[in-house]
C-alpha positions as CSV (number, residue, x, y, z in Angstrom):
1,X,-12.6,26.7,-23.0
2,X,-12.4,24.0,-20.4
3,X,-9.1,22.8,-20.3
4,X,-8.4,18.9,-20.5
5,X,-7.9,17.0,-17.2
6,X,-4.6,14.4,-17.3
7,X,-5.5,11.0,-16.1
8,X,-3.5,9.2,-13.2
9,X,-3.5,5.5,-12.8
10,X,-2.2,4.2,-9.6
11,X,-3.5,7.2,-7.9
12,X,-3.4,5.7,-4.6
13,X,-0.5,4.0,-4.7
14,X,3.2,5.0,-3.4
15,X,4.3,7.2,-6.5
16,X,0.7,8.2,-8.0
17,X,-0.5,9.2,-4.3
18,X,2.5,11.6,-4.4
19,X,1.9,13.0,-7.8
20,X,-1.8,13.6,-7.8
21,X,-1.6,17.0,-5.2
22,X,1.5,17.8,-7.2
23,X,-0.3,18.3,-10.3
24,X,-3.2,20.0,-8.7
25,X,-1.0,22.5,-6.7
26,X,0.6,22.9,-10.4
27,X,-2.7,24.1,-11.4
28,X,-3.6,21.1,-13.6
29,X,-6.7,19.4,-13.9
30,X,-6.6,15.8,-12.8
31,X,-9.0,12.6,-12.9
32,X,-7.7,10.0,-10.7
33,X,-8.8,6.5,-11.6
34,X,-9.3,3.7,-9.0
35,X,-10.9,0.5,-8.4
36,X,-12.8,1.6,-5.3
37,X,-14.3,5.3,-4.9
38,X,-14.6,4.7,-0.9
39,X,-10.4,4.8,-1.4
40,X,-10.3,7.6,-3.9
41,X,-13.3,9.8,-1.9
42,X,-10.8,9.8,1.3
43,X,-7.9,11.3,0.2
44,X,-6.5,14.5,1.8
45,X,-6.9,15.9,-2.2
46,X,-10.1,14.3,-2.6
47,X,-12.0,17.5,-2.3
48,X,-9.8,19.8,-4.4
49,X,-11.2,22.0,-7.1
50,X,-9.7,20.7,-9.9
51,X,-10.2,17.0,-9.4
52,X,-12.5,14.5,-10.8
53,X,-12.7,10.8,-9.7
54,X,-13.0,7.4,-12.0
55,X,-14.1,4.1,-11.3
56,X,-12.7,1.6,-13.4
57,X,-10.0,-1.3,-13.3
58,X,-7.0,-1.4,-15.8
59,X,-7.9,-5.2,-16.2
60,X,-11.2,-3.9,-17.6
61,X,-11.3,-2.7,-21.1
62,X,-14.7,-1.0,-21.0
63,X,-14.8,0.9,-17.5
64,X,-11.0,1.9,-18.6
65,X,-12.2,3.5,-21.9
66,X,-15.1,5.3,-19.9
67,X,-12.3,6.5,-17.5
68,X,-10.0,7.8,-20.5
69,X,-13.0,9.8,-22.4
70,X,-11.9,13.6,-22.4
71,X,-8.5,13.0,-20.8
72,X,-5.3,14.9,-22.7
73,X,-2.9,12.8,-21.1
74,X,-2.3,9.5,-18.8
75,X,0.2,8.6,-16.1
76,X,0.4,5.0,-16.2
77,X,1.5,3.9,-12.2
78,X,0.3,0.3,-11.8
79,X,1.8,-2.7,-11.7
80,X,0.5,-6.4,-10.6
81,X,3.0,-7.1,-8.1
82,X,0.4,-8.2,-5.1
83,X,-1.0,-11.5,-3.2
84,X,-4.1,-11.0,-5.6
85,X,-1.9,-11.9,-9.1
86,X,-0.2,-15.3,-8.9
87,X,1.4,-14.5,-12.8
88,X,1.8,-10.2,-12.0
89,X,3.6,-10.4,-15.5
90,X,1.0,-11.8,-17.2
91,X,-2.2,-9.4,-15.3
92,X,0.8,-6.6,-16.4
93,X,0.5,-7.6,-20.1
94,X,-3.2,-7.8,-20.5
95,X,-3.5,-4.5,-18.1
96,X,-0.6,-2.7,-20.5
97,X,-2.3,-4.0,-23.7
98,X,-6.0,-2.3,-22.4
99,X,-4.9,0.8,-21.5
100,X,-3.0,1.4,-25.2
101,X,-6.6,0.6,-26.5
102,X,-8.3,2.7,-24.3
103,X,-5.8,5.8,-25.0
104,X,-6.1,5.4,-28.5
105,X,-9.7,5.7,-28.5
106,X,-9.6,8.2,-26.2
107,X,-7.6,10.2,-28.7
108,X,-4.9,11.4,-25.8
109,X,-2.0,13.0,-26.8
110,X,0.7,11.1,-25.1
111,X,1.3,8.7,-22.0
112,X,3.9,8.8,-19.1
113,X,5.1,5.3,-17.8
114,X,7.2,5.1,-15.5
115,X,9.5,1.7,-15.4
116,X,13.0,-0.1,-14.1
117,X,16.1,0.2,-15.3
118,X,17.9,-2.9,-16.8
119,X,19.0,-4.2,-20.4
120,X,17.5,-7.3,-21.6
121,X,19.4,-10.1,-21.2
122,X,19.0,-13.8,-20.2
123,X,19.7,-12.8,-16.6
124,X,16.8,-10.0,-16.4
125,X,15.2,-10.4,-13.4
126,X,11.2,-11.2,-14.6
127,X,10.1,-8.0,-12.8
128,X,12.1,-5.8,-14.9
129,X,11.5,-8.2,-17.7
130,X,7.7,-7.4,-17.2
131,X,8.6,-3.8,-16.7
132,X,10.6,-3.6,-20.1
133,X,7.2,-5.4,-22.0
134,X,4.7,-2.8,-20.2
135,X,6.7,-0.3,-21.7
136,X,6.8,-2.1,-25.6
137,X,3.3,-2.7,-25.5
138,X,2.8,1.1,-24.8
139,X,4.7,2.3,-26.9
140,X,3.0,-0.2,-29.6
141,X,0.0,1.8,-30.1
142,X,-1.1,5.1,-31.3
143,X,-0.7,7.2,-28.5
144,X,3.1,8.2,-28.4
145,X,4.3,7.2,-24.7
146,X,7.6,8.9,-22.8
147,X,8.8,5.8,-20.7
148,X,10.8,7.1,-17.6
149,X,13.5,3.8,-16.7
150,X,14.0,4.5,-12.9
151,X,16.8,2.5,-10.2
152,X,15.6,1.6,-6.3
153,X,13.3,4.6,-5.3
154,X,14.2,6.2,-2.3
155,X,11.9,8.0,0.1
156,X,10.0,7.7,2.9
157,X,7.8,4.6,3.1
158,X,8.7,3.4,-0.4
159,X,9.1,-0.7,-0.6
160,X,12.4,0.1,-1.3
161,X,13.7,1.8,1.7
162,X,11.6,0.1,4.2
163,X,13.7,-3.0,3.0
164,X,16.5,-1.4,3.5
165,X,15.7,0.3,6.9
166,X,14.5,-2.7,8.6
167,X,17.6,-4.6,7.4
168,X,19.7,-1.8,8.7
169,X,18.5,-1.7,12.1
170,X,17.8,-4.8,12.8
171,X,20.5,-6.7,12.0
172,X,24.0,-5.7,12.8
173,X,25.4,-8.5,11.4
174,X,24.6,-9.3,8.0
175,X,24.9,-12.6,5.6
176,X,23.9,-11.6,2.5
177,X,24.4,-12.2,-1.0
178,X,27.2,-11.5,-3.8
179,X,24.7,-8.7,-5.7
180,X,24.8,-6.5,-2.0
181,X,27.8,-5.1,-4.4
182,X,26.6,-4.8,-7.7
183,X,26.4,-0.8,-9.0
184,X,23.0,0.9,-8.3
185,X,22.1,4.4,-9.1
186,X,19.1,5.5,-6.7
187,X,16.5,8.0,-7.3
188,X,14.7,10.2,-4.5
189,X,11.4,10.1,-4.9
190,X,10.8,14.1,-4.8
191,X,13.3,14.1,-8.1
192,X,11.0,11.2,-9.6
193,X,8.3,13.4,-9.4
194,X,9.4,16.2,-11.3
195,X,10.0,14.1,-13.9
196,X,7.0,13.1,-14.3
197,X,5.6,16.3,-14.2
198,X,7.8,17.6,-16.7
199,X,7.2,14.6,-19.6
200,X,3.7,16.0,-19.2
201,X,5.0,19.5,-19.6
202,X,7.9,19.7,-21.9
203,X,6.9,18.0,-25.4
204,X,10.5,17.5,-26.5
205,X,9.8,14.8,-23.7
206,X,6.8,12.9,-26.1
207,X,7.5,9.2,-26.9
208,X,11.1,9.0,-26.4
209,X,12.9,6.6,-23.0
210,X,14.5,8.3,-21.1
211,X,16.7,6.8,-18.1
212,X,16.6,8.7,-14.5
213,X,18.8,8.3,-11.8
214,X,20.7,10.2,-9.1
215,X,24.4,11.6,-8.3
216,X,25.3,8.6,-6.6
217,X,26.4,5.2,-8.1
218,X,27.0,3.3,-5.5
219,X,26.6,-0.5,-4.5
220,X,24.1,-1.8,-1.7
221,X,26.2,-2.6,0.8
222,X,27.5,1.2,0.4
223,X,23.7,1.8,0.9
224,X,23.0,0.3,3.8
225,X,26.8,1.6,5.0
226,X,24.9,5.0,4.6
227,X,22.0,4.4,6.4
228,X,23.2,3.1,9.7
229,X,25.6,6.3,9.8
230,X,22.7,8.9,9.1
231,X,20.2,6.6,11.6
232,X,22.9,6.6,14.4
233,X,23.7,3.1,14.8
234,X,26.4,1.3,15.1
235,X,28.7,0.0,12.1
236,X,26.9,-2.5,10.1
237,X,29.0,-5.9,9.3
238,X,28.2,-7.5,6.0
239,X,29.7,-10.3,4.7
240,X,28.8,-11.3,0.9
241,X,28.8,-15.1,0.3
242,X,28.2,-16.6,-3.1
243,X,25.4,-19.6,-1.6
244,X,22.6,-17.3,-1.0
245,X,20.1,-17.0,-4.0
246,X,17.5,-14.3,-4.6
247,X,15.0,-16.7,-3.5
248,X,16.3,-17.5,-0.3
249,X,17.3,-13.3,0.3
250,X,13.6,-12.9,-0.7
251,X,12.1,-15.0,2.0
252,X,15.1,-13.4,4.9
253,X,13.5,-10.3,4.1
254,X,9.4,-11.4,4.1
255,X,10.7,-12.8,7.8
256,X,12.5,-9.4,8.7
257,X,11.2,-6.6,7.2
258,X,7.3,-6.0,6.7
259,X,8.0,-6.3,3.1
260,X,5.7,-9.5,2.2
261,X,7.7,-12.4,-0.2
262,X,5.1,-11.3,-3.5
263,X,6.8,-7.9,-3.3
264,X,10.2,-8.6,-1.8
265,X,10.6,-12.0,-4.5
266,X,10.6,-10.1,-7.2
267,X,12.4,-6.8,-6.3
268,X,15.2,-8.9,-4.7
269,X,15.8,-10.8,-7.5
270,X,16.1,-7.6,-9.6
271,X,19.1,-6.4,-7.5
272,X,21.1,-9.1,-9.2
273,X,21.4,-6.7,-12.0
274,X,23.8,-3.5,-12.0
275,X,21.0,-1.1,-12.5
276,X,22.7,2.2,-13.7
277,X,21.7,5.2,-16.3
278,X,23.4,4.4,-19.9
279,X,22.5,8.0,-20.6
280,X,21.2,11.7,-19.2
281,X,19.2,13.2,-21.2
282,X,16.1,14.2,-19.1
283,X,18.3,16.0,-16.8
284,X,19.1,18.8,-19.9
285,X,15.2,18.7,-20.6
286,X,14.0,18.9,-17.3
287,X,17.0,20.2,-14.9
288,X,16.4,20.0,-11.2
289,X,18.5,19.4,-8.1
290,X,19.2,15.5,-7.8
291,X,19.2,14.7,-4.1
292,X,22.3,12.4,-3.0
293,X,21.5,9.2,-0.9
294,X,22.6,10.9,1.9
295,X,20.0,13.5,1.6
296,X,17.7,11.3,0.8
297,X,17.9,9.1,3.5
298,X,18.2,12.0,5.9
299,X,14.9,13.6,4.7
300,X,13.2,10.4,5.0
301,X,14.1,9.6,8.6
302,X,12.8,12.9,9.4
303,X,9.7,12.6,8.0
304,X,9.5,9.1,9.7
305,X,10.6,10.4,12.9
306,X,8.4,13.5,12.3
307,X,5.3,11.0,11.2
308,X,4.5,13.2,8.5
309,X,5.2,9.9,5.8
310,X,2.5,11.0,3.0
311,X,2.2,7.5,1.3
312,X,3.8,4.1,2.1
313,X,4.2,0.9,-0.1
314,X,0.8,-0.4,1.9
315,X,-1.9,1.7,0.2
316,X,-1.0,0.3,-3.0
317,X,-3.7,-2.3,-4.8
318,X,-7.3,-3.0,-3.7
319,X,-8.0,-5.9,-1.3
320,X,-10.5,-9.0,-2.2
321,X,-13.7,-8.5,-0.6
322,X,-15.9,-11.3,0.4
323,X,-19.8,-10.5,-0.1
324,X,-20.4,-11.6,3.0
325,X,-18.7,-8.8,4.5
326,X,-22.0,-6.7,3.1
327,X,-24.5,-9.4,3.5
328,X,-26.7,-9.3,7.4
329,X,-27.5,-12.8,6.7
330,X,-25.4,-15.8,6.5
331,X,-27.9,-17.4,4.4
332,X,-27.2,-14.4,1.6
333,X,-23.2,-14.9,1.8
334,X,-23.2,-18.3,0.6
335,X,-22.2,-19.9,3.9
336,X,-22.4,-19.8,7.9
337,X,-21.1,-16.6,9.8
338,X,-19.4,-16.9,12.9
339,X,-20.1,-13.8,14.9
340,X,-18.7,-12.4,18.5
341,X,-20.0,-9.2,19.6
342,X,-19.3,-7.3,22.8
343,X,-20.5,-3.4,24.2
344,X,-19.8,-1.2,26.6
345,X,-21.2,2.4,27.4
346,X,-18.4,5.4,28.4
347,X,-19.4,8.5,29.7
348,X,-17.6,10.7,27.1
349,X,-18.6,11.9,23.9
350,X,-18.3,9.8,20.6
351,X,-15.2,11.9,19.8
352,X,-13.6,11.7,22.4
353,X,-14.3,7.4,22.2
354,X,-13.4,7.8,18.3
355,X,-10.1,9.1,19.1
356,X,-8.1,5.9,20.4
357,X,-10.1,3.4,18.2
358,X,-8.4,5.6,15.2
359,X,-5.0,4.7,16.8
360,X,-5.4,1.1,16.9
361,X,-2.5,-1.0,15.5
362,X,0.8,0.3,14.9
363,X,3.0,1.4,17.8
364,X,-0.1,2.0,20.1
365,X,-0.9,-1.7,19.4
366,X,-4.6,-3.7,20.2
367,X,-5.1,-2.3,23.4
368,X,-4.9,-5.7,25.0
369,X,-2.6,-8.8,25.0
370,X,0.0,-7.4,23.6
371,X,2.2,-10.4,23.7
372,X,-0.3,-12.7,22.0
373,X,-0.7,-9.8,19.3
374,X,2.6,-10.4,18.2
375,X,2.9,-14.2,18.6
376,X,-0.4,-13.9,16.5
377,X,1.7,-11.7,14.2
378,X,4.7,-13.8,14.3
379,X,2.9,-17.3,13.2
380,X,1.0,-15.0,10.3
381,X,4.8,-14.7,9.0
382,X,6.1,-17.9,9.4
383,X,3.3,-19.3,7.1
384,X,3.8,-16.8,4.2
385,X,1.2,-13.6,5.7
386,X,1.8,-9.8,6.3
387,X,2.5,-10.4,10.0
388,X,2.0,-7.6,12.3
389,X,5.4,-5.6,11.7
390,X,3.4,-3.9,8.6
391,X,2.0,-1.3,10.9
392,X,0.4,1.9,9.7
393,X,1.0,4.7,7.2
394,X,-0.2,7.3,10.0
395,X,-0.4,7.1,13.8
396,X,-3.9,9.1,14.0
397,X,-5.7,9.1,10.6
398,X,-7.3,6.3,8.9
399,X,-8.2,6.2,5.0
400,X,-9.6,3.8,3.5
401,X,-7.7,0.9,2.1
402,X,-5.1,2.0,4.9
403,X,-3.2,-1.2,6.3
404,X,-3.3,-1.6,9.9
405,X,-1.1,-4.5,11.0
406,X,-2.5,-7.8,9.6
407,X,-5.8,-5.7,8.5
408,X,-7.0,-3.8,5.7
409,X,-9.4,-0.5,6.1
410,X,-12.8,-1.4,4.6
411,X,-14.5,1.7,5.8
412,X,-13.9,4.5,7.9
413,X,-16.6,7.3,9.3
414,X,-15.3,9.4,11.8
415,X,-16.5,8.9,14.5
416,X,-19.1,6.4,14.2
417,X,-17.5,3.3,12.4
418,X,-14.4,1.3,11.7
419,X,-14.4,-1.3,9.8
420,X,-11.0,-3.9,8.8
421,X,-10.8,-6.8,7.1
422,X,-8.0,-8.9,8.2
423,X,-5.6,-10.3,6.0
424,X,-3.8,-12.9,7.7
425,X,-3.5,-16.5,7.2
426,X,-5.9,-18.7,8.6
427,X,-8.8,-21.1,7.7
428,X,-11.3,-18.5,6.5
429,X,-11.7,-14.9,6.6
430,X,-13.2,-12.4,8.9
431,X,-14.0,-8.8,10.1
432,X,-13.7,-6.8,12.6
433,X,-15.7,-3.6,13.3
434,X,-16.0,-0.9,16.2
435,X,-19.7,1.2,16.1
436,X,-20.2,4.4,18.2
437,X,-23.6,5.2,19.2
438,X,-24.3,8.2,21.1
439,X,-26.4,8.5,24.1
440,X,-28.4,10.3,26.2
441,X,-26.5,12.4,29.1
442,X,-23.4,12.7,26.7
443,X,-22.5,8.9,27.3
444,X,-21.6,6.6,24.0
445,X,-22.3,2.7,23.4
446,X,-18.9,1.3,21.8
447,X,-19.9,-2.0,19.9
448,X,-17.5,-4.4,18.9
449,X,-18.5,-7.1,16.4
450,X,-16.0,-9.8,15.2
451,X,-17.6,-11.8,12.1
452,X,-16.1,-14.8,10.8
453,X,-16.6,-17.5,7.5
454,X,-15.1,-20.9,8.0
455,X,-13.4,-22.5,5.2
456,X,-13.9,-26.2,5.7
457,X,-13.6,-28.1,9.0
458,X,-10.3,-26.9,10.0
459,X,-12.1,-23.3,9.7
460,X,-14.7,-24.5,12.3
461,X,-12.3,-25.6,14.5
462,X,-10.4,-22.7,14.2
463,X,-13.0,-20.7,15.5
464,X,-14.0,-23.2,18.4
465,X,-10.8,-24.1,19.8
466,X,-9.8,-19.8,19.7
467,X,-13.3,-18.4,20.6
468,X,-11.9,-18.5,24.4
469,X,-9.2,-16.1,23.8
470,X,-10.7,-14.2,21.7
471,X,-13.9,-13.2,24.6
472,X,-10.6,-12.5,27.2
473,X,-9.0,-10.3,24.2
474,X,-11.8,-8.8,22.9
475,X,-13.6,-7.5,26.0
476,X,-9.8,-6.7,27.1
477,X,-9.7,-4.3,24.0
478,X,-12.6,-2.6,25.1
479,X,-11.2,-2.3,28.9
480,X,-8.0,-1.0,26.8
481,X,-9.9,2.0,24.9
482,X,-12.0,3.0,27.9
483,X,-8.5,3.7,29.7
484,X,-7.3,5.0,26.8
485,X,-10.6,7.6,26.5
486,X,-10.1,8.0,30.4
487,X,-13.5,8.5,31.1
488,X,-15.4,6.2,33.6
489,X,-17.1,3.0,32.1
490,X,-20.4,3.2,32.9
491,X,-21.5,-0.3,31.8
492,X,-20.1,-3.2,30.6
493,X,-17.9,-5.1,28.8
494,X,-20.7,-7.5,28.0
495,X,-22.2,-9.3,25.2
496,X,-24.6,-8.0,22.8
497,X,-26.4,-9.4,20.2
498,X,-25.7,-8.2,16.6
499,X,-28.8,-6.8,15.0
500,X,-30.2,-9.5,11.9
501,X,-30.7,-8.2,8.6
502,X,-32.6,-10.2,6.2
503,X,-31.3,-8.5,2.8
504,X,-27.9,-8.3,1.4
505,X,-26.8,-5.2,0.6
506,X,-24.5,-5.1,-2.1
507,X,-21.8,-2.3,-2.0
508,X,-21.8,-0.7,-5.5
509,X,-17.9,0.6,-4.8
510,X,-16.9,-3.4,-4.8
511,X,-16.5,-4.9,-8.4
């Protein structure tokens, strides 16, 4: 008899990302459900045994119930929280309200949520208000639902602790507000997990809330107290004043962290409530070791330090994407496309070209203009954008949906294409790819093709009044890579001509 596969939302997000090779090295059967099976299909699990994949969106009913047929059980990871929802509580409700449909139907024996801590009251932050409803709505329906009530998550590359890692180490003074003492109980992330695995194991788990926390109850500025002493840096000053509101901390951190103001807003405002476990149960159902912060924060660092970070707050949600980013003719995409393409031929292998362009971003940086890179990346945060400090996950591989800097990973096909959409702020939006061809005599053809669509006349003018720098930075990046690859250039860096197509291919993977 074939045994039932458990269903896990959010599959490529911080949490689920983490939980999905859990399960399967647990020796259950999983079906991971995502928006885009490019994402899903370039997982390091991907390829397992034991897994299946599902396309479907939680904000659609139908391809959600197609997703649910034959699954025993669902994790429910997702929230709204992103640039793409301007009302996340709202897109919560109606995705919260669809998936107890969809689980009913389905038949499934229970579902695991995992949620904030926090009591309802009038001073609720409307994250954990929204949190609190997901939950309600859940547990509403047929299906009985176990609802997990987590603190601040802490592990490597959770929103969490980059906020409170950039904070730390970059500033040694701090001004911040009167909730850096309010009581917080964190959670390691590797403890998180566990739960979750054992609500889908233990049934005495079914239907019932169960609060989960750490050892430590502690207060932020204690936190961050903690931090600097297992980072090595000096002591940290921070002085609490009572004029700074969640809004304005929320926007301090969008400019100094790369946590962006949709996430940081709503998260900071949540710290203005104690968040602490009223009760302990879980840990007598499912006992475990409960990391301290200390540990925590230890084990992270390494793994940062070690670049070994499995998922970060980045590869969460699924970005916009235009048609015209599949279309070979402008006339198809509803509007002119800007396009600068340059070439050059290497004598080396595409491999050995591949391996630098799968760097790009992050600490190795654009391989040219540094300086304007990050003045580039500086404005992009003044005016509300991801700026460049986001970085990368990983130093050397690329997945899809991967954030690099101010860009998002369309596609990825080692080693013959790169493809990013970038997700800054500016009149329009635009691509950027890098295409290998390989040549006779061992040599490879490295294209670089830059495609932009105005928005409006500022969007025109935006590309005219830029289109010098971008030929010195562009043909610079290629310069850049060729030293990088350290094999002679054999021709080029010169313009090329980007083939014309004259359908528009429509990717079935974008909804």
């Amino acid at each position: 008899m074939r045994i039932q596969p458990v269903l896990v939302t959010g599959s490529t997000g911080y949490v689920g990302g983490r939980l999905v090779p859990q399960l399967l090295s647990s020796g259950h059967r999983v079906r991971v459900l995502g928006r885009s099976l490019a994402k899903l299909q370039s997982r390091p699990w991907a390829i397992h045994p034991h897994l299946e994949m599902a396309q479907a969106d939680v904000l659609d009913l139908e391809s959600l119930k197609k997703a649910c047929r034959g699954c025993r059980a669902v994790f429910y990871l997702v929230h709204s929280m992103s640039a793409l929802h301007k009302d996340f509580a709202e897109a919560d409700r109606k995705a919260a309200i669809n998936m107890t449909k969809a689980a009913g139907e389905a038949g499934m024996e229970r579902i695991i949520y995992l949620g904030g801590l926090g009591e309802e009251t009038d001073i609720l932050s409307k994250h954990l208000k929204s949190r609190t409803e997901v939950a309600r709505i859940l547990q509403s329906g047929r299906v009985p639902t176990t609802f997990l009530r987590a603190a601040m998550i802490l592990g490597s590359g959770s929103a969490s602790f980059e906020i409170l890692r950039y904070l730390a180490e970059r500033l040694p003074v701090m001004i911040t507000p009167r909730w850096v003492r309010n009581p917080v109980q964190p959670i390691a992330i590797r403890n998180v997990l566990k739960y979750l695995q054992g609500c889908l194991e233990n049934e005495e788990t079914t239907g019932g809330t169960f609060d989960i926390g750490g050892p430590d109850v502690l207060t932020y500025q204690r936190l961050m107290e903690i931090y600097a002493e297992e980072a090595g840096l000096k002591r940290r000053w921070i002085i609490p004043v009572p004029v700074l509101t969640p809004r304005l901390s929320s926007l301090w951190i969008h400019l100094v962290t790369p946590v962006p103001a949709y996430i940081a807003g709503p998260l900071t405002e949540g710290l203005r409530n104690p968040v602490v476990c009223r009760e302990n149960q879980i840990r007598s159902l499912i006992p475990q070791d409960l990391m301290s912060c200390r540990e925590t924060i230890r084990l992270a660092l390494g793994r940062i330090h070690n670049q070994c970070v499995e998922t970060c707050w980045t590869d969460a949600g699924q970005p916009s994407i235009p048609e015209w980013v599949h279309c070979g003719d402008a006339s198809y995409a509803g509007g002119d496309i800007m396009e600068s393409g340059y070439r050059i031929v290497l004598d080396a292998t595409p491999q050995e070209v591949w391996n630098p362009i799968s760097r790009i971003g992050g600490k190795t940086g654009w391989y040219s203009a540094k300086a304007l890179w990050y003045i580039r990346g500086a404005i992009d945060r003044l005016v509300g954008g991801t700026g460049i400090r986001r970085g990368r996950r990983d130093p050397v591989r690329l997945y899809a949906g991967d954030a690099v800097d101010f860009f998002r990973v369309l596609e990825v096909d080692e080693p013959h294409h790169l493809h990013l959409l970038a997700e800054m702020k500016f009149p329009g939006e635009a691509s950027l790819e890098f295409r290998l061809y390989p040549m006779e005599g061992g040599r490879t053809e490295l294209q670089q093709l830059s495609r932009y669509v105005p928005k409006g006349l500022s969007g025109i003018l935006y590309w005219y009044i830029l289109y010098p720098f971008h030929e010195w930075v562009y043909q610079g990046m290629l310069k850049g890579i060729a030293r990088a690859v350290g094999k002679p250039i054999v021709e080029g860096p010169d313009r090329f001509a980007p083939r014309r197509h004259h359908v528009c291919r429509f990717d079935p993977r974008v909804s």
